[in-house]
PQR file with spaces between the fields and no chain letter, atoms N, CA, C, O and H, PARSE charges and radii, in Angstrom:
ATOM       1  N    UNK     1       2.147   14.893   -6.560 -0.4000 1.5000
ATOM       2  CA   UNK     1       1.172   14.527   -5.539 -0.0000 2.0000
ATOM       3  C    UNK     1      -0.218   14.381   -6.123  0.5500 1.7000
ATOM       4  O    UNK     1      -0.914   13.489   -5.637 -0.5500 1.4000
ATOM       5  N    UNK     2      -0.663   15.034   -6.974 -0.4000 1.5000
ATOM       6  CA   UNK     2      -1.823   14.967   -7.244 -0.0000 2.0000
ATOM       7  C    UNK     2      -2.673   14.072   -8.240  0.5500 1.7000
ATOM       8  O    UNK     2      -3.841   14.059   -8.629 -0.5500 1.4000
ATOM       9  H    UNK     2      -0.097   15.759   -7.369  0.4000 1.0000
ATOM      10  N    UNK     3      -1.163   13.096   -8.536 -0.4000 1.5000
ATOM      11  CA   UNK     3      -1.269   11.761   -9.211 -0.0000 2.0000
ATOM      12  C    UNK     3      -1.495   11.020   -8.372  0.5500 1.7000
ATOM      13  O    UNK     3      -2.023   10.088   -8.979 -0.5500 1.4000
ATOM      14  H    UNK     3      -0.214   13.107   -8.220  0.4000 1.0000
ATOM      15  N    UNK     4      -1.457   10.680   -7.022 -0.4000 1.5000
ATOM      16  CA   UNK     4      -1.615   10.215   -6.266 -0.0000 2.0000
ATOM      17  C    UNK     4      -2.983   10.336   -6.142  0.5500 1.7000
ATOM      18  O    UNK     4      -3.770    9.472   -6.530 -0.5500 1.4000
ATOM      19  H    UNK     4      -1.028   11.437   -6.529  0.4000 1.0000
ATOM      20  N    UNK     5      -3.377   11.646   -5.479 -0.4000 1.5000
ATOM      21  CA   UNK     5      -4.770   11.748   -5.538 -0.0000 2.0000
ATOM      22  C    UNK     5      -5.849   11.397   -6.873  0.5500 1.7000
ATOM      23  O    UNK     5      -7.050   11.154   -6.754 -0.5500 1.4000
ATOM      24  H    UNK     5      -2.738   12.347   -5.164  0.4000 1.0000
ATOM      25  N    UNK     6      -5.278   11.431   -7.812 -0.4000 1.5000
ATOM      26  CA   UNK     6      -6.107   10.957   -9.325 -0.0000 2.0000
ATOM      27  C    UNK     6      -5.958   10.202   -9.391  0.5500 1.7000
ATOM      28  O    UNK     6      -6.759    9.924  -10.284 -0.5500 1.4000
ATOM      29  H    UNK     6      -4.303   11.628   -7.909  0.4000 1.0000
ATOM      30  N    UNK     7      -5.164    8.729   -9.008 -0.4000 1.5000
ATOM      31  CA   UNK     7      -5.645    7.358   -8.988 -0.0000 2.0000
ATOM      32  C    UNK     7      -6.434    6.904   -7.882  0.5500 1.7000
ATOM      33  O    UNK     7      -7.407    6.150   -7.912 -0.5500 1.4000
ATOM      34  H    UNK     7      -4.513    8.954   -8.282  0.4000 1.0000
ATOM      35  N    UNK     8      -5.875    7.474   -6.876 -0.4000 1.5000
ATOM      36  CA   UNK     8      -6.871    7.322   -5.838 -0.0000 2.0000
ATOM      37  C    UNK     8      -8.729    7.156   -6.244  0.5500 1.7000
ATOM      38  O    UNK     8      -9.598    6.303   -6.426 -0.5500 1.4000
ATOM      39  H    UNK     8      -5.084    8.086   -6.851  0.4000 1.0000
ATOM      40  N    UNK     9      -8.562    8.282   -6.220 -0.4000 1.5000
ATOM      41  CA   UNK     9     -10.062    8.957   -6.931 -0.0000 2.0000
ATOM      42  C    UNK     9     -10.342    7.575   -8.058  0.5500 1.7000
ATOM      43  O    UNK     9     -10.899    6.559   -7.643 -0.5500 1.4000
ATOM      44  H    UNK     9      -7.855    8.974   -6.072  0.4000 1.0000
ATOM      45  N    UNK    10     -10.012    7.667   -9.084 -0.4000 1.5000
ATOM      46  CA   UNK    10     -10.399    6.707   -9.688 -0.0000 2.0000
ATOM      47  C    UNK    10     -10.252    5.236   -9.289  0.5500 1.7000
ATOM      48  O    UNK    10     -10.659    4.507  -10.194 -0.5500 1.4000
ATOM      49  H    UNK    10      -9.559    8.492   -9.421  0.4000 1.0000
ATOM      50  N    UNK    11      -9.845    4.637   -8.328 -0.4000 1.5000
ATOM      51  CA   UNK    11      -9.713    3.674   -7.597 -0.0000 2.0000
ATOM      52  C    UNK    11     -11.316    3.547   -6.786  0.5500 1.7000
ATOM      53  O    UNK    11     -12.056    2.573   -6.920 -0.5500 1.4000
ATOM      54  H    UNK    11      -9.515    5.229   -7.593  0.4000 1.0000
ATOM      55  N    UNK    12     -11.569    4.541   -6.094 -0.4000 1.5000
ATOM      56  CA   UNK    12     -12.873    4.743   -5.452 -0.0000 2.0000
ATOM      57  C    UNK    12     -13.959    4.625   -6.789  0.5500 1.7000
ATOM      58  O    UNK    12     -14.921    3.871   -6.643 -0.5500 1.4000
ATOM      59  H    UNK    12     -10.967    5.332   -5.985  0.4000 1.0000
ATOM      60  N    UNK    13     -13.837    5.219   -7.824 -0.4000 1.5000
ATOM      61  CA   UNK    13     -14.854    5.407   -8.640 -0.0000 2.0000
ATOM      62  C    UNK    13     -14.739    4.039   -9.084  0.5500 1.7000
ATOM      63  O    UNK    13     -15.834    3.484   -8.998 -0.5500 1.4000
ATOM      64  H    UNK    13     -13.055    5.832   -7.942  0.4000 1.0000
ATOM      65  N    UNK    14     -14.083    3.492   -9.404 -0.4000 1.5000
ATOM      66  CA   UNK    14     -14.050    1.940   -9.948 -0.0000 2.0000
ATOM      67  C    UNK    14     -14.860    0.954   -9.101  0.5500 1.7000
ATOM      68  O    UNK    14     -15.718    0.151   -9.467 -0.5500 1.4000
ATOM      69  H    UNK    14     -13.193    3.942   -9.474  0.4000 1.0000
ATOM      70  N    UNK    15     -14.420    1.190   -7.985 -0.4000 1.5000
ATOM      71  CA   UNK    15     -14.778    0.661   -6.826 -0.0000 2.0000
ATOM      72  C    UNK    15     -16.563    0.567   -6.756  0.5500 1.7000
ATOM      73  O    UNK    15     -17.411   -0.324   -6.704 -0.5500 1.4000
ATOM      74  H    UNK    15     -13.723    1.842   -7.687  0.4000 1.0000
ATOM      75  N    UNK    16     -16.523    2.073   -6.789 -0.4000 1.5000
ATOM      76  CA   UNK    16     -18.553    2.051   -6.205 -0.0000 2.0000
ATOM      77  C    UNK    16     -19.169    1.878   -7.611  0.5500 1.7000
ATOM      78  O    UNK    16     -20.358    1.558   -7.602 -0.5500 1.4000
ATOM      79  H    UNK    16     -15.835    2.797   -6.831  0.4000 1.0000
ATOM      80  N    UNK    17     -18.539    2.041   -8.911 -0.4000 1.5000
ATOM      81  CA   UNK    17     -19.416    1.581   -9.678 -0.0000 2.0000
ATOM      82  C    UNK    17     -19.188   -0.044   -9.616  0.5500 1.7000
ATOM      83  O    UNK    17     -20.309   -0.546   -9.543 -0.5500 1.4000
ATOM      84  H    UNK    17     -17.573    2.300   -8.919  0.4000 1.0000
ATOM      85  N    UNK    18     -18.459   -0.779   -9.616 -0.4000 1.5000
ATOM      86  CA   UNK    18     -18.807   -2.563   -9.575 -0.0000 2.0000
ATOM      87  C    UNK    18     -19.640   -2.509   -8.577  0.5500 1.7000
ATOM      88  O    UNK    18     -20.210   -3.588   -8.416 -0.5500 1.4000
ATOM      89  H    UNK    18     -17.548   -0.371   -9.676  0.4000 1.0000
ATOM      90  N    UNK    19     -20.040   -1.450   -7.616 -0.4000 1.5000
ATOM      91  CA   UNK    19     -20.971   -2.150   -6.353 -0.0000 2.0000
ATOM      92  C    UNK    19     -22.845   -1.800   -6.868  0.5500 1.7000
ATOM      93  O    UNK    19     -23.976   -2.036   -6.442 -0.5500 1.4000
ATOM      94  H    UNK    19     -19.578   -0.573   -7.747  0.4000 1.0000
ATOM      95  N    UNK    20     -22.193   -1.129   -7.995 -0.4000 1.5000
ATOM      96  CA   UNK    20     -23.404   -0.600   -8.556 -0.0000 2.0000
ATOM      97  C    UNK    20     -24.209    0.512   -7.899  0.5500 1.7000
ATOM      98  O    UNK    20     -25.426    0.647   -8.018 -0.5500 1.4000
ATOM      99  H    UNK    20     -21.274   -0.938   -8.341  0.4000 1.0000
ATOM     100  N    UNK    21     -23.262    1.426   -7.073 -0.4000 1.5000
ATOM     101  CA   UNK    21     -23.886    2.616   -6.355 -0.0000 2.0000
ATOM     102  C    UNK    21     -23.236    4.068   -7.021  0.5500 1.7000
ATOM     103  O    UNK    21     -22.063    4.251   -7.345 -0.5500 1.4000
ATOM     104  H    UNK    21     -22.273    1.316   -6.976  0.4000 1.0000
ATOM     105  N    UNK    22     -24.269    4.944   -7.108 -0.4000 1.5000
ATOM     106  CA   UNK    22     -24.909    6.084   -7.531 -0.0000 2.0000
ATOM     107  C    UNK    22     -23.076    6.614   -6.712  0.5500 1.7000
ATOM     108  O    UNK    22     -22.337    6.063   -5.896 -0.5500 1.4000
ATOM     109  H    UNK    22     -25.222    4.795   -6.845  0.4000 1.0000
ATOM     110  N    UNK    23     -23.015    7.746   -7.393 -0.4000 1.5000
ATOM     111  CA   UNK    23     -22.478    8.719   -6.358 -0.0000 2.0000
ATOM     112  C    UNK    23     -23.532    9.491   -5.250  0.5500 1.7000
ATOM     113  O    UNK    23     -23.011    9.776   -4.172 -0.5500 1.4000
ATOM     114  H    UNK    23     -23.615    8.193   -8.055  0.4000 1.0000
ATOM     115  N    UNK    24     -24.750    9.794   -5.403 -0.4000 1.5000
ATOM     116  CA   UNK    24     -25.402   10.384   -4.535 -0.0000 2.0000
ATOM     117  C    UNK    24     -25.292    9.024   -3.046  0.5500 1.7000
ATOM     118  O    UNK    24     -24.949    9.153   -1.871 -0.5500 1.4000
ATOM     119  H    UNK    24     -25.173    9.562   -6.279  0.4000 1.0000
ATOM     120  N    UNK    25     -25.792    7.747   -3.890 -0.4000 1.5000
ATOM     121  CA   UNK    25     -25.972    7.233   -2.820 -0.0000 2.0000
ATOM     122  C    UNK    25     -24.478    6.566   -2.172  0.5500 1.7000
ATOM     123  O    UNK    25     -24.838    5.752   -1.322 -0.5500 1.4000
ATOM     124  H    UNK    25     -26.071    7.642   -4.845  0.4000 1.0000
ATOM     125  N    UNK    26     -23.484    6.583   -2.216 -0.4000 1.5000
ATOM     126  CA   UNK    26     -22.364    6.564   -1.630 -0.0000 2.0000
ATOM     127  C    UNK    26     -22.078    8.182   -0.836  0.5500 1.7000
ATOM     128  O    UNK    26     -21.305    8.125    0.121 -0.5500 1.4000
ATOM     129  H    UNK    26     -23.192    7.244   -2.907  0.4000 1.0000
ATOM     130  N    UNK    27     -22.584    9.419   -1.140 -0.4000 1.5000
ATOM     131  CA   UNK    27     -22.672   10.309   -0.244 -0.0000 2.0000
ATOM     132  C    UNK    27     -23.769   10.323    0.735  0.5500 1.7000
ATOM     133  O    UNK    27     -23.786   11.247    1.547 -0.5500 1.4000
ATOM     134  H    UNK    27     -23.211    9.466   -1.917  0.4000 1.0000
ATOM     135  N    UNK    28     -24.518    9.590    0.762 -0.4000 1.5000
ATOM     136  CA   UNK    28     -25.630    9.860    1.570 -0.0000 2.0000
ATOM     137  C    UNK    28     -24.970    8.782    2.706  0.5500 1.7000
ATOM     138  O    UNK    28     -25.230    9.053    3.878 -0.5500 1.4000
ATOM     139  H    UNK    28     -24.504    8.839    0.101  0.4000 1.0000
ATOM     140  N    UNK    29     -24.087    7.508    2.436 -0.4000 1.5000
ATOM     141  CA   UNK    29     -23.767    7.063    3.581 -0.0000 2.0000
ATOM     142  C    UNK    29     -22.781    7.259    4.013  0.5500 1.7000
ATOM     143  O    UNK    29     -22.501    6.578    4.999 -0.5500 1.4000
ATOM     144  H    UNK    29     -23.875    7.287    1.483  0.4000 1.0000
ATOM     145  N    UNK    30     -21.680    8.331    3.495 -0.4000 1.5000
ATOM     146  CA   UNK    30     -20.477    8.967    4.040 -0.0000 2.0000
ATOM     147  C    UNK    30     -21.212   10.711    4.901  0.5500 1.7000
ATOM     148  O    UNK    30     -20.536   11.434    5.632 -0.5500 1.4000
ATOM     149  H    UNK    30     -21.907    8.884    2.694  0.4000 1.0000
ATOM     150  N    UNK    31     -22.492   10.935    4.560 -0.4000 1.5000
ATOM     151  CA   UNK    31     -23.114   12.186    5.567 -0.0000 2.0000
ATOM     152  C    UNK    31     -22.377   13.323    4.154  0.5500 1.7000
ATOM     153  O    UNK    31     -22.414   14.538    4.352 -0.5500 1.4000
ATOM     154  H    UNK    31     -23.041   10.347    3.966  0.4000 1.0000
ATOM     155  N    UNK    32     -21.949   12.950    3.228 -0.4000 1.5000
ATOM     156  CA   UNK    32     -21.222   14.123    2.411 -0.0000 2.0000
ATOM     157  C    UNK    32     -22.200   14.245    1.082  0.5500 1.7000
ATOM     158  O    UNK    32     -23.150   13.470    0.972 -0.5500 1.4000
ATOM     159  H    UNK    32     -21.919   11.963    3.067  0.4000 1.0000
ATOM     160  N    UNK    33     -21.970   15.094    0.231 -0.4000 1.5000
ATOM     161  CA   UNK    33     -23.257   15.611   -1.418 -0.0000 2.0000
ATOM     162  C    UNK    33     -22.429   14.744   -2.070  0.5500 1.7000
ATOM     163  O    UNK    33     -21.294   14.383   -1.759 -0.5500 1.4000
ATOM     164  H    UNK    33     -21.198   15.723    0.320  0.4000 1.0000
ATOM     165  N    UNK    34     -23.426   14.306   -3.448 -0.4000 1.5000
ATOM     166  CA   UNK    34     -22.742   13.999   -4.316 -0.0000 2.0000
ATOM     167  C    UNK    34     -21.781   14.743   -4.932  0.5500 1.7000
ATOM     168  O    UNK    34     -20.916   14.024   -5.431 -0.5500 1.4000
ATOM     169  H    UNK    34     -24.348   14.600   -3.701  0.4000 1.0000
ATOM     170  N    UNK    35     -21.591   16.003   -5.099 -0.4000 1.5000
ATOM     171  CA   UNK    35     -20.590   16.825   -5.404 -0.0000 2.0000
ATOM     172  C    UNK    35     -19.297   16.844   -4.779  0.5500 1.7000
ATOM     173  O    UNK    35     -18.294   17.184   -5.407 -0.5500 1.4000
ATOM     174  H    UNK    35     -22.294   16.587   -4.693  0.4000 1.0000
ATOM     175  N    UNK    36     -19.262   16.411   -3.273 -0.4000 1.5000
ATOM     176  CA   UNK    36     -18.078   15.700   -2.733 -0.0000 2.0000
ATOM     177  C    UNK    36     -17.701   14.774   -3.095  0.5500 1.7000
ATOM     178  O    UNK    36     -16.489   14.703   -3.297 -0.5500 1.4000
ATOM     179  H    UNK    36     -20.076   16.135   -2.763  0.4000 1.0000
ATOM     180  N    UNK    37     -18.551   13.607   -3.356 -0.4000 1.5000
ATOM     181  CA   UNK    37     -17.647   12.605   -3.876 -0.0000 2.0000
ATOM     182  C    UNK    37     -17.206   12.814   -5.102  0.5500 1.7000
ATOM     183  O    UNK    37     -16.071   12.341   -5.147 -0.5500 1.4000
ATOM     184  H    UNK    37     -19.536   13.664   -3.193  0.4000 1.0000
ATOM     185  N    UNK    38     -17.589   13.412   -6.437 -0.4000 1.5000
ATOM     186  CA   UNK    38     -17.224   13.948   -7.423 -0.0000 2.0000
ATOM     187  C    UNK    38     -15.793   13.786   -7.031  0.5500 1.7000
ATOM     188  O    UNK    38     -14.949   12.915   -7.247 -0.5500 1.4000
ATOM     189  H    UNK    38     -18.512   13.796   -6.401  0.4000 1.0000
ATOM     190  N    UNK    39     -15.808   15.454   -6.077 -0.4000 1.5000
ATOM     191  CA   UNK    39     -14.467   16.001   -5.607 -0.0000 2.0000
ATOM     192  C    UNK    39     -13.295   14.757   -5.294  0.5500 1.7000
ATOM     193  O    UNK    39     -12.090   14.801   -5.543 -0.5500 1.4000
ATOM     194  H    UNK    39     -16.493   16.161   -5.902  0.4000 1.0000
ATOM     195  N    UNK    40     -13.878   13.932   -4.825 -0.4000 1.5000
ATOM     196  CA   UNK    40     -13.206   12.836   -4.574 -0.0000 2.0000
ATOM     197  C    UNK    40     -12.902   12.023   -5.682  0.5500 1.7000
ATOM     198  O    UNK    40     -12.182   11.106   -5.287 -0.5500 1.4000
ATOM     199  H    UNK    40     -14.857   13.896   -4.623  0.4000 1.0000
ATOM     200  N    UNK    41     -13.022   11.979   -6.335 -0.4000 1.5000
ATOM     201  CA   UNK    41     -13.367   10.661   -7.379 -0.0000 2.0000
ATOM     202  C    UNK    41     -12.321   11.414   -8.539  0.5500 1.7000
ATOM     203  O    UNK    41     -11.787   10.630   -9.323 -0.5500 1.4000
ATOM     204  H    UNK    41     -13.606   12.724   -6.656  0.4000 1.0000
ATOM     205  N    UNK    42     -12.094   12.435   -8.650 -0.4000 1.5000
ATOM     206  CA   UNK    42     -11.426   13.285   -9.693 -0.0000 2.0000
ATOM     207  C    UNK    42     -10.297   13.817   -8.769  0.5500 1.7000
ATOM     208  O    UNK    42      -9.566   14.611   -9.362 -0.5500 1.4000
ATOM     209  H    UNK    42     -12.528   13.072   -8.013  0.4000 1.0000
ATOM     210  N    UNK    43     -10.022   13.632   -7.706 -0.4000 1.5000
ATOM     211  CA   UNK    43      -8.634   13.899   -6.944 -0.0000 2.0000
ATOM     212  C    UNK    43      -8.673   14.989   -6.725  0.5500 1.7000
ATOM     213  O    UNK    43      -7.545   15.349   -6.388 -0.5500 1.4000
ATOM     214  H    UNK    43     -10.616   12.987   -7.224  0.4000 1.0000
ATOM     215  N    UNK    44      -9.595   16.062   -6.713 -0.4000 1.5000
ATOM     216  CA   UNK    44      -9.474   17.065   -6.427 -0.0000 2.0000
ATOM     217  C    UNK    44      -9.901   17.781   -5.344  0.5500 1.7000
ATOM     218  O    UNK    44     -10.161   18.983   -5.398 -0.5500 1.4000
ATOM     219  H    UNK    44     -10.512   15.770   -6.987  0.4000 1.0000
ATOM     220  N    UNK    45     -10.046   16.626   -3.666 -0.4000 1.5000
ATOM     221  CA   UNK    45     -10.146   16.554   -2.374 -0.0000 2.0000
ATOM     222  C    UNK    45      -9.272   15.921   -1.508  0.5500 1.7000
ATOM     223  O    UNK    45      -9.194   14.699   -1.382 -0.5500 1.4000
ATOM     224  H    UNK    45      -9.834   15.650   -3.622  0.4000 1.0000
ATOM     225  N    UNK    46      -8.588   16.773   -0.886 -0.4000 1.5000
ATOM     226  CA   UNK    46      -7.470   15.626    0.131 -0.0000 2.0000
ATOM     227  C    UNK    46      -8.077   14.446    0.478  0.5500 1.7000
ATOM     228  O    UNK    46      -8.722   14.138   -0.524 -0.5500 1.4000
ATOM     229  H    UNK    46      -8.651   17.766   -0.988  0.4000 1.0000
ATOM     230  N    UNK    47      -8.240   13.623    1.305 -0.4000 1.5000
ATOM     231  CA   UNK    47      -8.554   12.535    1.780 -0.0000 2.0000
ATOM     232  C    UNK    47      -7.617   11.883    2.781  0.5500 1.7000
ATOM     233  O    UNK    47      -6.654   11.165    2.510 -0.5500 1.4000
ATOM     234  H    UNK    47      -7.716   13.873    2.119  0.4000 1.0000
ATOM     235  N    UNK    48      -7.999   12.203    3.837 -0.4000 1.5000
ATOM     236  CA   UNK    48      -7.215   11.725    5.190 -0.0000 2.0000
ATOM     237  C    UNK    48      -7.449    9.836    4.839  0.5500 1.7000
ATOM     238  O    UNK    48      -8.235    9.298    4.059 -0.5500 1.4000
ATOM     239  H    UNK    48      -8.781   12.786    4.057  0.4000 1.0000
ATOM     240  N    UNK    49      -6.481    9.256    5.717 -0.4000 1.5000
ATOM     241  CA   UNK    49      -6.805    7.964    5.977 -0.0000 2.0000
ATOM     242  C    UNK    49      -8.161    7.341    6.294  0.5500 1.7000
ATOM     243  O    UNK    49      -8.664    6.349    5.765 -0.5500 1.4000
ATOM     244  H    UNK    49      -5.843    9.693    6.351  0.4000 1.0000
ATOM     245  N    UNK    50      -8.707    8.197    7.362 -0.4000 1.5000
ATOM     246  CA   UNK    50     -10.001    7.697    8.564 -0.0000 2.0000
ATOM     247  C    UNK    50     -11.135    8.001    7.121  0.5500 1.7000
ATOM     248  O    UNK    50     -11.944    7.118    6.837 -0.5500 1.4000
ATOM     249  H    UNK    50      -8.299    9.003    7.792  0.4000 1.0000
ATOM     250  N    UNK    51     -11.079    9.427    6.216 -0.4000 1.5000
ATOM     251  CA   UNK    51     -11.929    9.647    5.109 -0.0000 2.0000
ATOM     252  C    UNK    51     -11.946    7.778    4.417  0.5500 1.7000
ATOM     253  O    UNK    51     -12.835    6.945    4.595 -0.5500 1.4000
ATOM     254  H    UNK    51     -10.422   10.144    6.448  0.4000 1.0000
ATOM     255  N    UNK    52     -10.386    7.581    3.484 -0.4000 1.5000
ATOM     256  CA   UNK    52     -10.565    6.670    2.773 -0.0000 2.0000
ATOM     257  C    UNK    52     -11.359    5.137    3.235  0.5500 1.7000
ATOM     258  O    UNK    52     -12.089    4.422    2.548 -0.5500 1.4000
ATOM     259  H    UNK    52      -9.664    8.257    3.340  0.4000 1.0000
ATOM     260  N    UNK    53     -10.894    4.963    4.679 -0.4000 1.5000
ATOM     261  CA   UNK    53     -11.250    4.299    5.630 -0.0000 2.0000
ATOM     262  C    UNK    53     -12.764    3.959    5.239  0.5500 1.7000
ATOM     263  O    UNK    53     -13.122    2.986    4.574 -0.5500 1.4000
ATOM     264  H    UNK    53     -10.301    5.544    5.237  0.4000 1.0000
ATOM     265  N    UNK    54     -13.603    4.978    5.798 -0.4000 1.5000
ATOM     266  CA   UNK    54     -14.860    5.182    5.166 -0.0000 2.0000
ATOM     267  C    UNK    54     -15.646    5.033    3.978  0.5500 1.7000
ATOM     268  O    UNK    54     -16.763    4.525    3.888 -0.5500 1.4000
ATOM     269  H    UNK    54     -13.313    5.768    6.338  0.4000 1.0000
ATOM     270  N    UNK    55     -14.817    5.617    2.928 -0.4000 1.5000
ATOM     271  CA   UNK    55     -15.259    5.494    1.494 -0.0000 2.0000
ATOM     272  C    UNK    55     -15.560    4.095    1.373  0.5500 1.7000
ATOM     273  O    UNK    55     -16.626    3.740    0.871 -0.5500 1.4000
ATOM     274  H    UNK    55     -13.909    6.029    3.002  0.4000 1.0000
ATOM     275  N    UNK    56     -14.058    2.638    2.112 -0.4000 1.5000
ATOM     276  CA   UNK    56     -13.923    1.904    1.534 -0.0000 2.0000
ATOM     277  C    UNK    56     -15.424    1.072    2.465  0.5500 1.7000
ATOM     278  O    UNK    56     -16.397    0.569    1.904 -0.5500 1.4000
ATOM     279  H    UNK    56     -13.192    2.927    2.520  0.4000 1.0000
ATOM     280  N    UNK    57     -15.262    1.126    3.506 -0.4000 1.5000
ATOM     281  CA   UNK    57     -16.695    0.942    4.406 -0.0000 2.0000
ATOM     282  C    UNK    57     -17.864    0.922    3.877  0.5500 1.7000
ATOM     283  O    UNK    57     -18.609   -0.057    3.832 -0.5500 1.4000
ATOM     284  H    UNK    57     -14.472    1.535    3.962  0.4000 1.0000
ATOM     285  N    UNK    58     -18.093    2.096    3.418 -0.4000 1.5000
ATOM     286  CA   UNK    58     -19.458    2.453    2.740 -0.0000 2.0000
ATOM     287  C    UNK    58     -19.259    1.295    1.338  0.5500 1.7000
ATOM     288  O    UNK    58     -20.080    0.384    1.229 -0.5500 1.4000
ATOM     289  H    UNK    58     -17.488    2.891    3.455  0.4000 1.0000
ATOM     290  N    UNK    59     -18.420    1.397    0.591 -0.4000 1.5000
ATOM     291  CA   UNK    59     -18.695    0.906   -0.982 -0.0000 2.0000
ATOM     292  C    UNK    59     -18.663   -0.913   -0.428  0.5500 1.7000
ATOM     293  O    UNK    59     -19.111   -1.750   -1.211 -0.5500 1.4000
ATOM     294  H    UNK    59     -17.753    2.137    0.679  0.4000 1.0000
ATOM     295  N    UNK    60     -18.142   -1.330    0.850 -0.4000 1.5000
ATOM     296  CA   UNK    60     -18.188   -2.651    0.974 -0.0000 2.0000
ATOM     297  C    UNK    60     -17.012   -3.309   -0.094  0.5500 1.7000
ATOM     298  O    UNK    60     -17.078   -4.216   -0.924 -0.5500 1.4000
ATOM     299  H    UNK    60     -17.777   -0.650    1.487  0.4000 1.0000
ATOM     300  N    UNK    61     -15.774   -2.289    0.396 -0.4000 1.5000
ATOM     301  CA   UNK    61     -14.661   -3.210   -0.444 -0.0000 2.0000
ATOM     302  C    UNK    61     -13.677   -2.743    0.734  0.5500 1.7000
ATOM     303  O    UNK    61     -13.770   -1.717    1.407 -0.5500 1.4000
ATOM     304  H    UNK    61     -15.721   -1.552    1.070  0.4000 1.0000
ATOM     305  N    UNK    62     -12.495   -3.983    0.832 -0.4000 1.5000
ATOM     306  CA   UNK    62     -11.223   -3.498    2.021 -0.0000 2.0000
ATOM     307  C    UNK    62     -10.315   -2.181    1.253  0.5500 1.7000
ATOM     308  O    UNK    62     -10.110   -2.048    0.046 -0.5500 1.4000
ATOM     309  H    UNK    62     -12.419   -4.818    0.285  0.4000 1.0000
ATOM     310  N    UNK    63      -9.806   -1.176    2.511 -0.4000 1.5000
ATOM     311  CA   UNK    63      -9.068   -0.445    2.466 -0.0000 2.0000
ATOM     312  C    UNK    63      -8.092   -0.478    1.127  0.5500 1.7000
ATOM     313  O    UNK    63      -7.749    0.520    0.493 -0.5500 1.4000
ATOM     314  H    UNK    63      -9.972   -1.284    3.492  0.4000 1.0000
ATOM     315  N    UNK    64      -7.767   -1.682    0.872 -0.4000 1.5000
ATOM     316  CA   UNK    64      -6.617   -1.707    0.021 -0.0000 2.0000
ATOM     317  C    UNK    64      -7.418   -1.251   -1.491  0.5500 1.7000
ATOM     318  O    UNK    64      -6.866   -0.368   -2.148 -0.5500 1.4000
ATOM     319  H    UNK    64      -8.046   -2.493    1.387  0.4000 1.0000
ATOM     320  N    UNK    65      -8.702   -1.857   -2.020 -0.4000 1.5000
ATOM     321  CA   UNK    65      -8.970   -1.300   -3.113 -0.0000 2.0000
ATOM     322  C    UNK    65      -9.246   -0.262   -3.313  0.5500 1.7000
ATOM     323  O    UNK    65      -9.688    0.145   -4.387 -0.5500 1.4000
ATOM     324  H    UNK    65      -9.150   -2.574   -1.487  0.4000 1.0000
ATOM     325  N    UNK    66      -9.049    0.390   -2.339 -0.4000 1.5000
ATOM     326  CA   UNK    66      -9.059    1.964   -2.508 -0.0000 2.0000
ATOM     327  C    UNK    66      -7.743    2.675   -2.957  0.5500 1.7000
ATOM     328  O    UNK    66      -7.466    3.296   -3.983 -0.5500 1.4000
ATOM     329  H    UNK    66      -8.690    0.060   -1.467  0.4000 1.0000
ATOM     330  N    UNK    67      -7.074    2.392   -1.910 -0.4000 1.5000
ATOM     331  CA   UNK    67      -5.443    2.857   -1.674 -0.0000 2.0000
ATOM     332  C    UNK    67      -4.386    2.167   -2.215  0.5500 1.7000
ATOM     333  O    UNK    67      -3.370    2.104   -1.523 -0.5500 1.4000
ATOM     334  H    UNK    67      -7.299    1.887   -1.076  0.4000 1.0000
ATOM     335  N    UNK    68      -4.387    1.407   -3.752 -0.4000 1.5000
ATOM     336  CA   UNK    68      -3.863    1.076   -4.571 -0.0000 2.0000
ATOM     337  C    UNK    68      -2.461    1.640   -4.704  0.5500 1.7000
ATOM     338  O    UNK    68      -1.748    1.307   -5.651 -0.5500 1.4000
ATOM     339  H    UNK    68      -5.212    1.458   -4.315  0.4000 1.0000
């Protein structure tokens, strides 16, 4: 399972760096610290659907480049 979550994570991190955003500033428009998204980005935060949902919202890429 937690391969799952570690591509994930790096799926997101791939993601907000081509958008050219900070981790702080991808937490500041999910309401979460940069230390959450960390958590995120390294798989080491569950992540409900409605979460990824969001991530993919905020970074301005569809659901799917997240959830690879």
């Amino acid at each position: 399972m937690s391969d799952i979550k570690e591509k994930v994570g790096t799926q997101i991190k791939e993601a907000r760096k081509s958008k050219g955003m900070t981790q702080k500033e991808l937490g500041d428009k999910l309401g979460v610290s940069d230390s959450t998204v960390t958590q995120y980005e390294s798989g080491k935060q569950n992540l409900t659907i409605e979460t990824l949902h969001k991530i993919a919202e905020a970074i301005g890429v569809t659901f799917s480049t997240v959830f690879k």
